[in-house]
C-alpha positions as CSV (number, residue, x, y, z in Angstrom):
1,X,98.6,-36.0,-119.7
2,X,99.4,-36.2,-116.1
3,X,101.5,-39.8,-115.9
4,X,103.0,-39.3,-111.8
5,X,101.5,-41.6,-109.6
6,X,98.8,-42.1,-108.0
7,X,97.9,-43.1,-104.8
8,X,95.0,-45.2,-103.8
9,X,93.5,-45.2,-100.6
10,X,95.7,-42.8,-98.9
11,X,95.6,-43.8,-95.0
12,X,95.0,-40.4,-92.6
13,X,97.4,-42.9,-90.6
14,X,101.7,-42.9,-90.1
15,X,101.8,-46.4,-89.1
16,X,105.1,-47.1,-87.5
17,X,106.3,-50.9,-86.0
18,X,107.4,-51.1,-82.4
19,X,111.0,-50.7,-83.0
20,X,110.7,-47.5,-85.2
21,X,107.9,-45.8,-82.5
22,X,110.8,-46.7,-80.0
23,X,112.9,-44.1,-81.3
24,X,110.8,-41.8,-80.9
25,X,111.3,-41.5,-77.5
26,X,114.0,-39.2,-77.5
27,X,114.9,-38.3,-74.2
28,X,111.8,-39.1,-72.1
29,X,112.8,-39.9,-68.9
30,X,111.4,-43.6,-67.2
31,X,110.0,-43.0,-63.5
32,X,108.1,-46.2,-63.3
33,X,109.8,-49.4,-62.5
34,X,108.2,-52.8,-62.4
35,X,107.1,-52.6,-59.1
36,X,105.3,-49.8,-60.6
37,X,104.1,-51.9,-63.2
38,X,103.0,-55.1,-60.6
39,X,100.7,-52.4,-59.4
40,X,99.3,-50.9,-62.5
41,X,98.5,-53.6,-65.0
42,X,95.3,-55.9,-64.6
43,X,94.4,-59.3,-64.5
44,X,95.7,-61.5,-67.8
45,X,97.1,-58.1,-69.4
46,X,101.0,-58.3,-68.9
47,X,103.3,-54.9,-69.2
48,X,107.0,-55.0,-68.4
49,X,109.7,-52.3,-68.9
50,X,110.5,-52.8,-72.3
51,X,106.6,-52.1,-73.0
52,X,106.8,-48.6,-71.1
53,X,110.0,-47.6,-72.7
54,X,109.5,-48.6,-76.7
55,X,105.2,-47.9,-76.8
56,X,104.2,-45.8,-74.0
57,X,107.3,-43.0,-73.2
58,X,106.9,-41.9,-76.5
59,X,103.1,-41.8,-76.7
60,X,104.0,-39.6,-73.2
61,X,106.4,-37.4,-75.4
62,X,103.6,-36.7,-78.1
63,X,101.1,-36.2,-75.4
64,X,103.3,-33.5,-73.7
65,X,103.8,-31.7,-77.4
66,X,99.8,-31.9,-77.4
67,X,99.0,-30.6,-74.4
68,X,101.3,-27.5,-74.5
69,X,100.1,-26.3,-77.8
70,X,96.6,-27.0,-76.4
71,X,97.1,-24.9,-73.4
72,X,98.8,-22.3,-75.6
73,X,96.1,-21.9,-78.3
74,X,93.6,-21.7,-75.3
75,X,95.3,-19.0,-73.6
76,X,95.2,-16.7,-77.1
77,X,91.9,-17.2,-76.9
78,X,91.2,-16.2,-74.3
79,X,93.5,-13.1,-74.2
80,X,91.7,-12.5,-77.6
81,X,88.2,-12.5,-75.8
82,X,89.5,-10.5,-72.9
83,X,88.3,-13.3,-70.4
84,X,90.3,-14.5,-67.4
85,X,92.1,-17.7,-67.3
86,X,90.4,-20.9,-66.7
87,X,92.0,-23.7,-65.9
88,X,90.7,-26.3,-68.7
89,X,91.6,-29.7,-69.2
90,X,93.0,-31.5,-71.7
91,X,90.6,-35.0,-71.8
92,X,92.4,-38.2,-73.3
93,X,90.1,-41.2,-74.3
94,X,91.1,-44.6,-74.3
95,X,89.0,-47.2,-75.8
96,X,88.3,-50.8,-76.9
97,X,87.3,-54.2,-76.6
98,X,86.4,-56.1,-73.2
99,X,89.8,-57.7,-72.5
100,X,92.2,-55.6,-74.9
101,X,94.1,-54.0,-71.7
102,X,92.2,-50.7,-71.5
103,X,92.3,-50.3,-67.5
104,X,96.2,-50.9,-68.0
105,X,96.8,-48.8,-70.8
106,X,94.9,-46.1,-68.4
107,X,96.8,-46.3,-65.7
108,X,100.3,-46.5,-67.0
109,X,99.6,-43.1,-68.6
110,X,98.4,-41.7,-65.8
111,X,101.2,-42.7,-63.7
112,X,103.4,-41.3,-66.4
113,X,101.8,-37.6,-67.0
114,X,101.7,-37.4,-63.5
115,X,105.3,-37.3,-63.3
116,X,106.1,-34.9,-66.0
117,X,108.4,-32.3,-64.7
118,X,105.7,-29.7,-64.0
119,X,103.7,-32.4,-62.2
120,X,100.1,-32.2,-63.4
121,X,97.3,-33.4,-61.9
122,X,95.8,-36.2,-64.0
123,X,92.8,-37.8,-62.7
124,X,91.4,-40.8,-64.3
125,X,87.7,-41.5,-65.2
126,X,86.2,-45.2,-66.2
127,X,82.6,-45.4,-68.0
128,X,82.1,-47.8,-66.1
129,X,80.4,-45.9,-63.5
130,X,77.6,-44.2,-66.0
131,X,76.0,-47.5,-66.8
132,X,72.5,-47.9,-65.6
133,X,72.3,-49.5,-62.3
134,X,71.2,-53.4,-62.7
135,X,67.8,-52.7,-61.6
136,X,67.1,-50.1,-64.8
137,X,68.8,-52.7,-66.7
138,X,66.8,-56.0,-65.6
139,X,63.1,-53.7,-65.8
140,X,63.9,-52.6,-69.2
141,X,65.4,-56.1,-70.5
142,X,68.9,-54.9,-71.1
143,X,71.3,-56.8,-68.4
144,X,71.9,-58.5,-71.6
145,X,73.0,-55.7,-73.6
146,X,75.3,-54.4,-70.9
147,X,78.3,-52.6,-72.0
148,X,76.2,-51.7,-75.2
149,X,75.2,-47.6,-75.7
150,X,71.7,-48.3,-74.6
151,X,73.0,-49.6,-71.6
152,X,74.7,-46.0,-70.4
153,X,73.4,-43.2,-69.0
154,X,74.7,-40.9,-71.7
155,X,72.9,-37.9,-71.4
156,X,74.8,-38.1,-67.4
157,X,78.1,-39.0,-69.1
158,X,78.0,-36.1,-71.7
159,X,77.2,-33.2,-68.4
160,X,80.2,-34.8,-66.9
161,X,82.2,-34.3,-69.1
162,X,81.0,-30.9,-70.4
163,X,81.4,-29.9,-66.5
164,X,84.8,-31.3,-66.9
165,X,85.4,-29.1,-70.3
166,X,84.0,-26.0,-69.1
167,X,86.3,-25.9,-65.8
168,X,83.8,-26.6,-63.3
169,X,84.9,-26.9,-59.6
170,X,84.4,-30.3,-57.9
171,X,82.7,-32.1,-60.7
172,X,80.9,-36.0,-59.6
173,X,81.2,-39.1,-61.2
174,X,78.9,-42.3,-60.0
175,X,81.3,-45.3,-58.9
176,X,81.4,-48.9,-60.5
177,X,82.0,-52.3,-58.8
178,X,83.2,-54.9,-60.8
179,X,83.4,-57.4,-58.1
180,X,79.3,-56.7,-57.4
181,X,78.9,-56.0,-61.3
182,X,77.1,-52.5,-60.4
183,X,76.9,-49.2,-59.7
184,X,77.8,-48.7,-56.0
185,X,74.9,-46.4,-54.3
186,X,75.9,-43.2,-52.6
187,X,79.5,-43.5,-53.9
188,X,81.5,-41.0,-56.0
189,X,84.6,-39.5,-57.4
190,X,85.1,-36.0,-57.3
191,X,87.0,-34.3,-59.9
192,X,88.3,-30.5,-59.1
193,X,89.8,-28.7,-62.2
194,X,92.9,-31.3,-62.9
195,X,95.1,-30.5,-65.4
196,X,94.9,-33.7,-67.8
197,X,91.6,-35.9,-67.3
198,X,91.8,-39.7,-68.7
199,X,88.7,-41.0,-70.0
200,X,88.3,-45.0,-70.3
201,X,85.6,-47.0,-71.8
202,X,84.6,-49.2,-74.5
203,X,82.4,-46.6,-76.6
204,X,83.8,-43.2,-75.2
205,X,84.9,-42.3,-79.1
206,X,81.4,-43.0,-79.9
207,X,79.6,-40.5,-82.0
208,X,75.7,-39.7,-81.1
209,X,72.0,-40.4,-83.2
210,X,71.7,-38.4,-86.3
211,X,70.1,-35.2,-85.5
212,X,66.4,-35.4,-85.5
213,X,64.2,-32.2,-85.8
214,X,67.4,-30.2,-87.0
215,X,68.6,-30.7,-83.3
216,X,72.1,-32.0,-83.2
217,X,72.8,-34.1,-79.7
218,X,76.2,-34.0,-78.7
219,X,78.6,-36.7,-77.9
220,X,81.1,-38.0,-75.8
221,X,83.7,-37.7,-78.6
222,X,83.1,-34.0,-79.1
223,X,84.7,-33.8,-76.1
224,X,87.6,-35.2,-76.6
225,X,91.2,-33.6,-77.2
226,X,93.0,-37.0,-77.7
227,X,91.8,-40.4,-78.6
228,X,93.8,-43.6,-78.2
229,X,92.3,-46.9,-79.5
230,X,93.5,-50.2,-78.3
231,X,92.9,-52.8,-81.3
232,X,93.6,-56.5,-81.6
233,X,92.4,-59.3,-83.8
234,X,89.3,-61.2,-82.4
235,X,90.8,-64.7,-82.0
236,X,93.2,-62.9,-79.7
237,X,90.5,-60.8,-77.8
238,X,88.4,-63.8,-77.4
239,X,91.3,-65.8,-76.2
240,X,92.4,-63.4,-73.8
241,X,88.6,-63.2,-72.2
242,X,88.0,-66.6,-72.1
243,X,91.1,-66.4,-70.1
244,X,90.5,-63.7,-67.8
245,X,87.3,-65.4,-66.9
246,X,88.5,-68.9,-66.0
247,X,91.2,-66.8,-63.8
248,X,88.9,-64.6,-62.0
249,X,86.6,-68.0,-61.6
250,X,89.7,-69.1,-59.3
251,X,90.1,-65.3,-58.0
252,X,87.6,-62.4,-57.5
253,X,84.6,-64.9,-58.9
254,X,85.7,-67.0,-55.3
255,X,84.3,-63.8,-53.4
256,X,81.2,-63.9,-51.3
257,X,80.2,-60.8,-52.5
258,X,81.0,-61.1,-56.4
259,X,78.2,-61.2,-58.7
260,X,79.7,-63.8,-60.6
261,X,80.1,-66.1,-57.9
262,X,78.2,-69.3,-59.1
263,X,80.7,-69.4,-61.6
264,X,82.9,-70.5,-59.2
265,X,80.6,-72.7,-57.9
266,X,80.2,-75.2,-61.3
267,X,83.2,-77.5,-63.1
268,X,85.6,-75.9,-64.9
269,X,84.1,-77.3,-68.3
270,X,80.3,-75.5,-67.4
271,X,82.4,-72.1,-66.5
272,X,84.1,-72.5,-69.9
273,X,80.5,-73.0,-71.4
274,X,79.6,-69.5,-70.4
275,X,82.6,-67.9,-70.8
276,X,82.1,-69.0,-74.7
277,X,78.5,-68.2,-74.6
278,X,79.0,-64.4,-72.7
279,X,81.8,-63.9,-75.5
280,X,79.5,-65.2,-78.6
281,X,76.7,-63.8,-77.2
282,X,77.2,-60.1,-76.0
283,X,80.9,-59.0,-76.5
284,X,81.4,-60.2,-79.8
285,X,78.1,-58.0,-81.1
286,X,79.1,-55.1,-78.8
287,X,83.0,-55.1,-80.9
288,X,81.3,-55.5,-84.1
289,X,78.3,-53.4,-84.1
290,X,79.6,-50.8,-82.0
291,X,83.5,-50.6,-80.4
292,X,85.4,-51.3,-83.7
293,X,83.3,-48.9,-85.5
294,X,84.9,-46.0,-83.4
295,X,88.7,-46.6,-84.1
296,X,88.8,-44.5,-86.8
297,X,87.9,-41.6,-85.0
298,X,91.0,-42.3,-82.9
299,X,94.0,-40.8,-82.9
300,X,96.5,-43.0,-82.1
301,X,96.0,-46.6,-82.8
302,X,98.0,-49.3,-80.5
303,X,97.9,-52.6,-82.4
304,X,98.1,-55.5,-79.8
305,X,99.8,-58.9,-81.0
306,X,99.5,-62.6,-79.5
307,X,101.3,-61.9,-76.1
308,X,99.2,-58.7,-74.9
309,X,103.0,-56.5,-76.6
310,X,102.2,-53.5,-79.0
311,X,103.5,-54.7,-82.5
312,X,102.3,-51.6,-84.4
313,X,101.5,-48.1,-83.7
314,X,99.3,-45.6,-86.0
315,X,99.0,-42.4,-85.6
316,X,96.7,-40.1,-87.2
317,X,98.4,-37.2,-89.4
318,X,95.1,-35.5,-90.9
């Protein structure tokens, strides 16, 4: 009889606290400061030094361990094929909840891959701009379901980022305006062949339908070399959005040309209303029914606690 232990729900997951990630660090050299930082994080989503140096210079570490081996097994291949070098990116997701700190999270790792010693070129990509503009939305009756899959031009998203994958030369994204809440006509961003390609979003780990007809439709995630998932519990995500939205109400909101600008207009207690009622309404069903459901396909999981800090990290070892 075999009497060793068992264990039960074994987790695909190393889950580490802040202070034992810290240490994994190593040597990774710091080149932002907080000036740096003033400039990188977003409205209501704090980051200091102490955040950079214990959560993100080692996610950098990993990263650079990633992308090597990467590169490396993409080279034998193509040695093995007899095909000429192509410069191919590596593609790192970061998703999550409205409010979580995704746009932050983004941007600090950009800022730090882009200083690696070899000094790639990392170019970062929001979702953002691959919703449907507001007039598909409003004739098909989703402006209230914005932000959900529906609300995406996927089958645009999923060229993008094959064109991105495959090494094509000066590849276009479509632009998005928060402050006008849409996509901005005639504008884009033009990717050329960087070395590392940041993807943010709130469903970019999202898989696609089941396969109808035997056909299998690919996905976004297929895509992906890296994911990172920013998670927190819902009190604190709907805290921090009711937040952000009674601050851009005496900010951006205050803009003659914001979308949101009648919210700025009413007392702070009908603003507050809405804020409650967008929350309850739309991104409390989007989280549940289709953001959370996408963590675990992540790969590394950064665990946000009551003041925006990362109290646990989890990375995925299977």
């Amino acid at each position: 009889m075999d009497d060793r232990p068992r264990i039960r729900n074994p987790s695909p997951y190393a889950t580490f606290t802040r202070q034992d990630w810290a240490k994994l660090r190593a040597d990774t050299p710091l080149t932002l400061d907080a000036a740096d930082l003033d400039r990188l994080s977003s409205l209501n989503d704090p980051i200091d030094v102490d955040e950079v140096e214990q959560i993100y210079l080692p996610i950098s570490r990993l990263l650079a361990f990633y992308v090597t081996a990467r590169q490396q097994l993409f080279r034998a291949t193509q040695r093995f094929l007899g095909h000429g070098e192509t410069r191919v990116p590596y593609v790192i997701a970061v998703a999550g909840s409205v409010a979580v700190g995704k746009s932050t999270t983004a941007r600090v790792l950009r800022a730090l891959l882009a200083r690696w010693p070899a000094t790639p070129k990392v170019d970062l990509v929001t979702t953002d701009g691959f919703l449907l503009p507001n007039a598909v939305l409003q004739r098909e009756g989703l402006m209230n379901r914005k932000g959900f899959p529906e609300s995406y031009d996927v089958q645009a998203l999923i060229r993008f980022i094959s064109d991105i994958k495959a090494g094509k030369r000066e590849v276009t994204a479509p632009v998005y305006s928060h402050l006008v809440y849409d996509v901005v006509r005639g504008e884009q961003l033009v990717i050329d062949r960087p070395d590392i390609v940041i993807i943010e979003g709130l469903n970019v780990l999202q898989t696609g339908d089941k396969p109808q007809n035997g056909r299998v439709t690919p996905f976004v995630s297929d895509f992906i070399d890296f994911g990172i998932f920013l998670d927190a519990d819902e009190p604190l995500l709907h805290r921090w959005y009711v937040e952000r939205f009674m601050r851009l109400r005496e900010t951006a909101f205050r803009d003659p040309q914001s979308y949101f600008r009648k919210y700025a207009q009413v007392s702070k207690t009908e603003a507050m209303e809405q804020a409650e009622k967008l929350w309850a309404d739309i991104n409390l069903p989007n989280l549940r029914e289709n953001i959370r459901p996408t963590r675990p396909r992540a790969d590394l999981i950064l665990k946000k606690g009551r003041s925006h800090r990362i109290d646990e990290v989890r990375l995925r070892k299977i």
